[in-house]
N, C-alpha and C positions, 0 to 999 in steps of 0.2 A: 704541234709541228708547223703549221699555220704562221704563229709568233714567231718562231725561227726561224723561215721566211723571211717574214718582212723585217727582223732585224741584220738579217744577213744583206738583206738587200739596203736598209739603209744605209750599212758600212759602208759598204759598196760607194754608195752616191755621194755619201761624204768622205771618203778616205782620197777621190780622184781629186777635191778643192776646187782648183781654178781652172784646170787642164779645159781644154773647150772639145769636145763630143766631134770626133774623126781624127784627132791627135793620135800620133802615137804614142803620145805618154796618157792619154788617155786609155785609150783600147788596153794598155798593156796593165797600167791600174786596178782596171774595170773586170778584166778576165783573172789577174790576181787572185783579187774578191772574189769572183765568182768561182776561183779555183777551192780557196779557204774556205767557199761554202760546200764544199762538194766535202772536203777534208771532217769538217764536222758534222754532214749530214751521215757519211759511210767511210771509214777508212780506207775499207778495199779497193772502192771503184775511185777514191781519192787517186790510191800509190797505182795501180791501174793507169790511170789518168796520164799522169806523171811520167810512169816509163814509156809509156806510148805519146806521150811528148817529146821524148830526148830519141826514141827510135826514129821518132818521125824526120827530125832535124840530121840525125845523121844520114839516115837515107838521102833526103832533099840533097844535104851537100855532097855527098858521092856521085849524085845525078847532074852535079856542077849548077845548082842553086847557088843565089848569091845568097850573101852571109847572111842580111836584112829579112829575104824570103822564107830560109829556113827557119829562122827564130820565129816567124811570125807565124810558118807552119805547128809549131811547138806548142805555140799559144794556142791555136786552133785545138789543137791535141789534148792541151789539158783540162779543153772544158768539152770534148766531144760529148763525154757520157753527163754531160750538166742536168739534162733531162728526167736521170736516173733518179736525182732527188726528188721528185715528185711521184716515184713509184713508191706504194705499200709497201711496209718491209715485207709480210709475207711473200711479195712475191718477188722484191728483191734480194732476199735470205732465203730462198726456197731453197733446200737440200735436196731435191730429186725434181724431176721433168715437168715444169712448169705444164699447165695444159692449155686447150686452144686460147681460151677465151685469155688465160693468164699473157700467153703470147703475142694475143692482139694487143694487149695494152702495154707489155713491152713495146713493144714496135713502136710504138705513139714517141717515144723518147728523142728522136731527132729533131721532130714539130717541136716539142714540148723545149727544146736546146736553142732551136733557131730563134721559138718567139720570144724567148726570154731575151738571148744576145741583141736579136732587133733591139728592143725594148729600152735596154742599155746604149743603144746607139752603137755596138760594135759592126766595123767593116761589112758590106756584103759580101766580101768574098771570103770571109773567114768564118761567117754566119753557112756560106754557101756549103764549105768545106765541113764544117759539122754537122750539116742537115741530109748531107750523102754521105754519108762513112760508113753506111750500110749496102749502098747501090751495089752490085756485081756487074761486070762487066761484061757478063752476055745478058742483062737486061733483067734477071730476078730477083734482084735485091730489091728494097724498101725506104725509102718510101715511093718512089713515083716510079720505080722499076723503070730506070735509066740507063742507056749501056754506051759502050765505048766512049769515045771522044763527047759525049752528051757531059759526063761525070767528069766536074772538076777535075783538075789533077792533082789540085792535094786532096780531095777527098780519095781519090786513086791510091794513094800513097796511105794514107791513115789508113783505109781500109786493109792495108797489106800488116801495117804495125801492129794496128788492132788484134786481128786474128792470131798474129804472132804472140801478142803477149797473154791474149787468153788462152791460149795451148800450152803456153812453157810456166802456165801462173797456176798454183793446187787452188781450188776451190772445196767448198765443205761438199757437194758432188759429184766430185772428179781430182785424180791425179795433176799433178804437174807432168806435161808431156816432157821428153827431151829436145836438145835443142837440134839433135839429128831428127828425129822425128818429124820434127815441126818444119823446118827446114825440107822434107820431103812434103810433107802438106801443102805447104804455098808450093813448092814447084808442081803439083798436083794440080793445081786451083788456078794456074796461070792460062790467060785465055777463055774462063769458063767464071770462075769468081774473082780473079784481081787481073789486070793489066800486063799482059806479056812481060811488056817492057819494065815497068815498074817491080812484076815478082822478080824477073833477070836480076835487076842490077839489084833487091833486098840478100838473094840467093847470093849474090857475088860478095856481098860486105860481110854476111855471114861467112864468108869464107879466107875472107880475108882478114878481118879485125878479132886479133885473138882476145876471148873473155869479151865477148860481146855483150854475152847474156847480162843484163841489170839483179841488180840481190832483190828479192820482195819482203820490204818492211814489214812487219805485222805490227809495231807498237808507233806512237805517232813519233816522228819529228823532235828534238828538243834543241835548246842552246837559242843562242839571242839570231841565229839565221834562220829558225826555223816557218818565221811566219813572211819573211822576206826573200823567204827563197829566189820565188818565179817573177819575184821585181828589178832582178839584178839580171844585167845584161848580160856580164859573164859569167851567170851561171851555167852555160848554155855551152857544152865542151870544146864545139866546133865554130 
């Protein structure tokens, strides 16, 4: 696993060429690769990844984000759970309720996202945004148990996607919830784990954009766009 690593990571460093490190066509390179490694380390938390990329963007622009801001939240989005490749698969494939200790080391997975993205020289503010995706916003989330206007605001935003898409997504653990269900959840959570303002205006797009719900892939990608997907500008619907 180790070697797969570090070959993922060299693609990485040579696939960006000449780009020069704070670029945007750097960053947007760079998280690529580091998406395509998440894709080959697990598929799940890949297509995971992914819809909780394009929910993120559409929120942003409902919330009157500019165009540039949202796509960049997107990118943030598809590398949030980056971290996750470093966990065990035991206890990334665990079919029933992880225990404490297993928990603790979950948890480590936004550190374990951020120092990677550092490392790579991606933005701090998009580094910032995948290291809180977990914060709640009365202050109990993880890692540094950060609350209100402390937590980014697109970490605010991801966190809202996040939780949406693992409620309405089956896991070998758990059902796939409904999209009414879920939808009462974050209205639930609003003010206590996501952001008044932020669950508002997610509750309202849900309400408004019919067939909102994303399809969850279970087999990979194919065809000559499948590995260029997240490189192309508009791929991005909004």
């Amino acid at each position: 696993m180790r070697a797969m690593r570090q070959d993922v990571s060299n693609k990485a460093v040579t696939s960006v060429g000449e780009a020069l490190p704070g670029t945007r066509r750097y960053t947007r390179h760079t998280i690529h690769e580091l998406g395509q490694s998440i894709r080959e380390r697990d598929l799940i938390t890949y297509e995971h990844c992914r819809r909780v990329a394009i929910y993120a963007q559409r929120l942003a622009r409902s919330m009157g984000w500019p165009r540039r801001a949202a796509r960049d939240l997107a990118l943030a989005g598809l590398v949030h759970d980056l971290g996750k490749t470093w966990m065990e698969n035991s206890i990334l494939h665990k079919d029933s309720a992880l225990s404490k200790a297993e928990w603790h080391e979950m948890h480590r997975h936004p550190r374990i996202a951020a120092r990677m993205l550092l490392a790579y020289g991606v933005p701090d503010e998009l580094v910032r945004t995948v290291l809180y995706h977990h914060e709640s916003y009365d202050g109990h989330g993880y890692p540094d148990e950060l609350a209100g206007s402390d937590i980014p605001i697109g970490a605010r935003l991801l966190t809202v996607v996040d939780v949406f898409d693992a409620l309405t997504s089956a896991r070998s653990y758990k059902s796939a919830m409904s999209l009414t269900a879920a939808r009462d959840r974050i209205a639930a959570g609003a003010g206590t784990h996501f952001d008044p303002e932020v669950a508002a205006a997610f509750i309202h797009l849900l309400d408004t954009w019919p067939d909102f719900l994303l399809p969850v892939h279970t087999e990979p990608l194919e065809g000559p766009d499948a590995h260029s997907l997240w490189a192309r500008h508009d791929y991005f619907p909004i």
